[in-house]
C-alpha positions in Angstrom: 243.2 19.3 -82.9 243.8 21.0 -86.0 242.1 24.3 -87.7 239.8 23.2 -90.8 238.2 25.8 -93.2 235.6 24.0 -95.3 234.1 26.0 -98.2 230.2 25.0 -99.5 229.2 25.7 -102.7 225.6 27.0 -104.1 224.6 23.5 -104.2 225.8 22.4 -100.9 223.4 25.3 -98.9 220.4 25.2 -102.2 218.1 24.7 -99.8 217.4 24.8 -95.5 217.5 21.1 -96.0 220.9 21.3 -97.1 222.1 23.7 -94.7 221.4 22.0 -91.8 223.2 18.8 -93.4 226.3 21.2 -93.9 225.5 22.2 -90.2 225.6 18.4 -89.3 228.9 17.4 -91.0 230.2 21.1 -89.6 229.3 19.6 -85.8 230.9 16.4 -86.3 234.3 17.9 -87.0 233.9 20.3 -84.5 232.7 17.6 -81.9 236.7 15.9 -82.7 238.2 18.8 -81.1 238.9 21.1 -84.6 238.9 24.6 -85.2 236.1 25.1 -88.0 235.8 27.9 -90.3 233.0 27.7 -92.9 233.0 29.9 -96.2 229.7 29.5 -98.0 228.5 30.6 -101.3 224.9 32.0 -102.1 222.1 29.4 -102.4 222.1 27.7 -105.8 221.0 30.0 -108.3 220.6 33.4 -106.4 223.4 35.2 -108.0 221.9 34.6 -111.4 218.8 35.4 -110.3 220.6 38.5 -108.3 222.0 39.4 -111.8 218.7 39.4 -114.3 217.1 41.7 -111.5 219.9 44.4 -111.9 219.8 44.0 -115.6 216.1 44.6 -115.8 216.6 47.9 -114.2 219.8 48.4 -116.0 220.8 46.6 -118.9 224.6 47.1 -118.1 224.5 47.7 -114.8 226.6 49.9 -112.9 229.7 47.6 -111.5 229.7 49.3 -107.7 225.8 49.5 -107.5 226.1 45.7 -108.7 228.4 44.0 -106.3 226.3 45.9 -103.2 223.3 43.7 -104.6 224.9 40.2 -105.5 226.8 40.3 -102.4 223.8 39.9 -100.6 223.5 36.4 -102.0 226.2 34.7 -99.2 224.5 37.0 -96.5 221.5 35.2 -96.4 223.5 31.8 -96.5 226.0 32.7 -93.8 223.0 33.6 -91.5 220.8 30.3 -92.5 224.3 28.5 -91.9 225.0 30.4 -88.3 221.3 29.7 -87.0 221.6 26.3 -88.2 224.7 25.1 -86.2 223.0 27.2 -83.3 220.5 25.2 -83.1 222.0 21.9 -83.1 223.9 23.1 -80.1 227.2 24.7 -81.6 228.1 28.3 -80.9 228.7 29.8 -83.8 229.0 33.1 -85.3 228.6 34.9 -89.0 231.1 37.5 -90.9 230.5 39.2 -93.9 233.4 40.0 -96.0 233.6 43.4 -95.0 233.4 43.0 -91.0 236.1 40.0 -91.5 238.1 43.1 -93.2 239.1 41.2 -96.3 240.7 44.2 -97.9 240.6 43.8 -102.1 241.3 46.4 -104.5 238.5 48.4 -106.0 237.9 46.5 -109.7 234.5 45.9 -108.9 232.9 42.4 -109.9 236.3 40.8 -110.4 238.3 42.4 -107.1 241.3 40.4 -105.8 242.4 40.1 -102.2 245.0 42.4 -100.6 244.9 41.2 -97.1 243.2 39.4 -94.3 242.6 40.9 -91.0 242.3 37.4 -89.5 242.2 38.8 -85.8 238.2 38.6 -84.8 237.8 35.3 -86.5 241.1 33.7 -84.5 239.6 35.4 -81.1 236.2 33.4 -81.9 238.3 30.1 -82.6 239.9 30.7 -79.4 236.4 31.1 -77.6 234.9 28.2 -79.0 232.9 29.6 -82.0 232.1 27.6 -85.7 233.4 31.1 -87.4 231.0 30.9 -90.6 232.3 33.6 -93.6 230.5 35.0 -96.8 232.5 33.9 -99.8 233.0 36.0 -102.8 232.9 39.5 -101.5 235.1 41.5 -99.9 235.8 45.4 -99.0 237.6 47.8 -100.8 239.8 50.8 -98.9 237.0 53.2 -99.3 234.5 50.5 -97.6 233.3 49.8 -100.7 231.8 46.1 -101.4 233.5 44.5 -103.6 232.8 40.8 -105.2 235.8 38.4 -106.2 234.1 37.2 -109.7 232.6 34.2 -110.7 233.8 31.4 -108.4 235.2 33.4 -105.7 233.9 31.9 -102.8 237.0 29.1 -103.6 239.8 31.9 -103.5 237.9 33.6 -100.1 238.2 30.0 -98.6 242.0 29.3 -99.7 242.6 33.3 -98.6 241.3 32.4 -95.7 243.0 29.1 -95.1 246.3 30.8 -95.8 246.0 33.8 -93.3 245.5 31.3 -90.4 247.6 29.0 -91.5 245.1 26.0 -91.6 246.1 22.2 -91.5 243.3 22.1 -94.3 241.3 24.0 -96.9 238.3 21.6 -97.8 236.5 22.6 -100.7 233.3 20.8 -100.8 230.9 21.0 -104.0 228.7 18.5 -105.7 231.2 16.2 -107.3 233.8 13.9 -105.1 236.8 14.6 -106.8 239.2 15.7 -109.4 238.7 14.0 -112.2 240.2 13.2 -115.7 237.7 15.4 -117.6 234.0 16.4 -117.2 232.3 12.6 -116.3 229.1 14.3 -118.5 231.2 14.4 -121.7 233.4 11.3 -121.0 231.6 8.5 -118.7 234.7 6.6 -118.1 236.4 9.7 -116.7 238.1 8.7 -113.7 238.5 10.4 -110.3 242.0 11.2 -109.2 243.5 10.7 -106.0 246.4 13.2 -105.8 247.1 15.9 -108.6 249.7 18.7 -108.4 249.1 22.2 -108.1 251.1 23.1 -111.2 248.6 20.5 -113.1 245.5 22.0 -111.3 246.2 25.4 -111.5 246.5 24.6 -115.4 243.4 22.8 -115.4 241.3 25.2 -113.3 243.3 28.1 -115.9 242.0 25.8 -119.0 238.5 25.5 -118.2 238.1 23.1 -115.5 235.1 24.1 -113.3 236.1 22.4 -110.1 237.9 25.0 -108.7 238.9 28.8 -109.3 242.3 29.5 -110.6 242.9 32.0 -108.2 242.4 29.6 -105.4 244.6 27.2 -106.6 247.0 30.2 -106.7 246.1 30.9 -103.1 247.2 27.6 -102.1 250.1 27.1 -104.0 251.4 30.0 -103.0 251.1 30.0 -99.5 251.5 26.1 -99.5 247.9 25.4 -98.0 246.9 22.0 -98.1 243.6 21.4 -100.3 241.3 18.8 -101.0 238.1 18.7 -103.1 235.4 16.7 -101.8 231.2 15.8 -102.1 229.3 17.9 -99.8 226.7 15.1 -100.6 228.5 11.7 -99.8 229.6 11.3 -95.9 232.6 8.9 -96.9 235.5 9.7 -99.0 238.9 11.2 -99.5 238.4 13.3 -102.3 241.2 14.4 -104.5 244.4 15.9 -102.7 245.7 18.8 -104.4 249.4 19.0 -103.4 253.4 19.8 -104.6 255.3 17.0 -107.3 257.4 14.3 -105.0 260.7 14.5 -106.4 259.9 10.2 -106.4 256.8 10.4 -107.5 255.6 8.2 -111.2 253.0 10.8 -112.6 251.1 10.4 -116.0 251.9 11.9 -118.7 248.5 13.4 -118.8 246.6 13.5 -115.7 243.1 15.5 -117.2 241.4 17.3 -119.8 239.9 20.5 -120.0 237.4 22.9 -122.4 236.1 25.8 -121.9 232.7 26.9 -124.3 233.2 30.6 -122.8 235.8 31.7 -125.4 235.1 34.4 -128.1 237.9 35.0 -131.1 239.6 38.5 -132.2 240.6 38.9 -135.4 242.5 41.9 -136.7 243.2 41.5 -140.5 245.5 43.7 -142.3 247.8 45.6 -139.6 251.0 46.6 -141.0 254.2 44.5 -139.8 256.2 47.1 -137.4 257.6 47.6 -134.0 254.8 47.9 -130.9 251.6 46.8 -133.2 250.6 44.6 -130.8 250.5 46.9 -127.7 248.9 49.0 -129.9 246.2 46.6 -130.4 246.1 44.6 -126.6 246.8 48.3 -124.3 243.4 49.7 -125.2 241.7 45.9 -124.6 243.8 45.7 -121.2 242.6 49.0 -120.0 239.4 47.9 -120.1 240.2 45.3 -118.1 239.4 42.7 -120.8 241.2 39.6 -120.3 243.4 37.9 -122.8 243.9 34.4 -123.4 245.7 32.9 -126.3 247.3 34.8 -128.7 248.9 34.4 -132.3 250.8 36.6 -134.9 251.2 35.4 -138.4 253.1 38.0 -140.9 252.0 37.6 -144.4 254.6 38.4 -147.6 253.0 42.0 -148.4 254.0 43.2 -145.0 250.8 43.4 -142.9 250.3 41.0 -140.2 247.2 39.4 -139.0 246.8 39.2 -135.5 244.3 37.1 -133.2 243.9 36.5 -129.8 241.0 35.3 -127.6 238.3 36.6 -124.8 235.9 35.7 -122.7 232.7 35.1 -125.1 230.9 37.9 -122.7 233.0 40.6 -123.2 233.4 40.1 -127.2 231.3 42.6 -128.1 232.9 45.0 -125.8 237.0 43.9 -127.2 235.1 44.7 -130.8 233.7 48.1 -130.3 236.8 49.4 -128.6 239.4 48.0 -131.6 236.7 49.4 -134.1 236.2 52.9 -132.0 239.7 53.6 -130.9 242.2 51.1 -132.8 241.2 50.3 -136.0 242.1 53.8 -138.2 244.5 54.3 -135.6 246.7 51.2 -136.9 245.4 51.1 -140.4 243.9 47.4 -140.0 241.8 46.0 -142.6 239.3 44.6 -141.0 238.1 43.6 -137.2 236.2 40.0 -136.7 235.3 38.1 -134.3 233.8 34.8 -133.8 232.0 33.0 -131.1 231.6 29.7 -132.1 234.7 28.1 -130.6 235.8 26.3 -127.8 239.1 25.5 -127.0 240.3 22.2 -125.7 243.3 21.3 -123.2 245.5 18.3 -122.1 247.2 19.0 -119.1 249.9 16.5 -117.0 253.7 17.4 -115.9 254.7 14.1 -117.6 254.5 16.3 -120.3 258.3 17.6 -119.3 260.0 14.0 -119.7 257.8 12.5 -122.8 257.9 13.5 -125.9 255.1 13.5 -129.0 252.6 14.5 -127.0 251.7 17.5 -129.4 252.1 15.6 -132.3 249.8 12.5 -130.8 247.2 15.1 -129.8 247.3 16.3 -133.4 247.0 13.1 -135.0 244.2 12.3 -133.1 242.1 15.5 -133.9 242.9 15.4 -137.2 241.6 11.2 -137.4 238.5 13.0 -136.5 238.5 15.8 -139.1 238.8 18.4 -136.5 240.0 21.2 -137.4 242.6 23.3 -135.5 242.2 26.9 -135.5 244.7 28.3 -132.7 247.8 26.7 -130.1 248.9 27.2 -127.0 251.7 25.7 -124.6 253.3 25.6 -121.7 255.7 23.5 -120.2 252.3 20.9 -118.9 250.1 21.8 -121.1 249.0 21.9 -125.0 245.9 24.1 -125.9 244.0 24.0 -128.8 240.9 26.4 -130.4 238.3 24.3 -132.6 234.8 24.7 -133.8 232.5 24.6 -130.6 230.4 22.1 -132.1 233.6 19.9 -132.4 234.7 20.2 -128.8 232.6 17.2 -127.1 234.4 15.3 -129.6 237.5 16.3 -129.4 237.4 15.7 -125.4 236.0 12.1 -125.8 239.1 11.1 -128.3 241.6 12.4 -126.3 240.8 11.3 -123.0 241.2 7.7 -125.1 244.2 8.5 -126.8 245.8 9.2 -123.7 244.3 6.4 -121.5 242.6 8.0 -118.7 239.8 6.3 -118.1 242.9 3.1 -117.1 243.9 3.3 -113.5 
């Protein structure tokens, strides 16, 4: 017997049809002898649809007010879920966030997890219950409800995993696997068995919508077992998301990723001198603006030109708060920003014991008259910014160059 927590995305429960198949494959494990907990996401399209409601009330809604209503979203799906394995003959039993008591901090619409009361769900494991949990919410210490962001039901079902110490987080969604990059972009992309965490957490980091970064940080910080699979196919291993063997071959690139959400920051003309960049970034960090890449170049007169990226939403806020409160502050020439990018990724701990890699990625861009615009690395991975309208290229040369479609 060993304790499973399955997560089910928006497509997985879209409809009652697809509930009860969730309810079905939910049984069958549970008729093995396993401890099941569920984590679902709201049906397919209700948080969007959640969303344009608030905004036509309030076109920037009010963040607290705003995670009470999407939240509701995974209510109606844990109840549909609950009733469903009920009446197929399994006892079964729904939490929301808040009466699990996952405690978060108070950042509303983007919260993360602070701990896990896990005691109610293990007593219903113990008793015989299918324990079925909303994903993406959560309470703050004020009993606040709070929402995880975008995603989140992945990091409430790793969370969870990793407070009861599961044998295995499946995350189920509406592709089978891992694969080398998106299968819409490159047809040949090819479905990965096994993949590290270090090489999924960059991958999820980069753009990869297959899981949530923050879940693969869940697991590979608590060690929790994961594997992606098709809530739509009733065979199939998946892809196992687990630790490098010391004896294991790897690639030398194992996937690649994009992301279209990225907006550039441009801040022309700042003079060259001690604590400039905090000067710009601590005003975009207080308002709790994420920053991705970032690059200094100091020019021969003295002033430096400094750019970094965001996410393309919050664009317009990073530019009103530089021009507001930065800009005459720092004596920068100008502010700009550009939306029209999208930055591409290749991502594969062969990276550590091969060399060229950078160079072969730039030679193959440049083949293709593809500009670069910014660079990023890590130890796994090489980022690059390009003209969005470049970037469905850019993925299909790559995954070539570096032969992933070959098994």
């Amino acid at each position: 017997m060993a304790l499973i927590v399955q997560k089910y995305g928006g497509t997985s429960v879209a409809n009652p049809e697809r509930i009860r198949n969730v309810a079905r494959r939910v049984a069958r494990y549970k008729a093995l002898g396993h401890q099941v907990v569920v984590v679902v996401s709201a049906m397919s399209g209700e948080t969007n649809r959640l969303l344009a409601l608030a905004r036509e009330v309030m076109p920037d809604p009010d963040p607290r007010e705003l995670d009470t209503m999407v939240s509701t979203g995974e209510q109606v799906t844990i109840a549909l879920t609950a009733m469903a394995l009920m009446d197929m003959g399994v006892r079964a039993k729904s939490y929301t966030g808040a009466q699990v008591r996952i405690l978060t901090d108070d950042a509303f619409t983007k919260a993360r997890i602070l701990n896990i009361n896990e005691n109610n769900i293990r007593k219903d494991l113990d008793d015989g219950f299918v324990v079925v949990v909303a994903g993406f919410q959560g309470v703050d210490e004020h009993g606040n409800i709070t929402t995880l962001g975008r995603g989140g039901s992945d990091t409430t079902g790793v969370a969870l995993a990793a407070a009861l110490k599961a044998d295995e987080c499946q995350i189920y969604t509406d592709v089978d696997g891992v694969y080398t990059t998106d299968p819409r972009i490159v047809p040949e992309a090819r479905r990965l068995d096994t993949i590290t965490f270090e090489e999924m957490l960059e991958l999820a980091s980069q753009g990869s919508k297959v899981l949530q970064i923050r879940a693969v940080e869940f697991a590979g910080k608590y060690q929790v077992k994961l594997r992606v699979l098709s809530s739509f196919e009733e065979e199939g291993d998946g892809t196992l998301i687990t630790f490098e063997e010391e004896n294991m071959e790897q690639p030398i690139i194992s996937g690649i990723a994009f992301n279209r959400d990225e907006a550039k920051v441009t801040v022309l003309g700042v003079p060259d001198r001690p604590g400039i960049a905090y000067q710009i970034l601590g005003p975009i960090a207080d308002a709790n603006i994420d920053v991705d890449m970032i690059i200094q170049n100091t020019g021969a007169d003295g002033t430096t030109d400094f750019t970094f990226t965001v996410h393309k939403n919050e664009l317009g806020k990073a530019l009103a708060i530089l021009r507001d409160k930065v800009q005459n502050h720092i004596g920068a020439r100008e502010i700009t920003g550009d939306d029209k990018i999208a930055k591409v990724s290749v991502v594969g701990v062969g990276m550590r014991s091969h060399v060229g890699i950078a160079s072969e990625m730039f030679r193959t861009l440049a083949e293709e008259g593809i500009n670069i615009q910014m660079i990023s690395t890590s130890e796994i991975k090489i980022s690059v910014v390009v003209d969005e309208k470049y970037m469905e290229l850019a993925v299909r040369v790559l995954h070539k160059a570096f032969e992933l479609e070959q098994a």
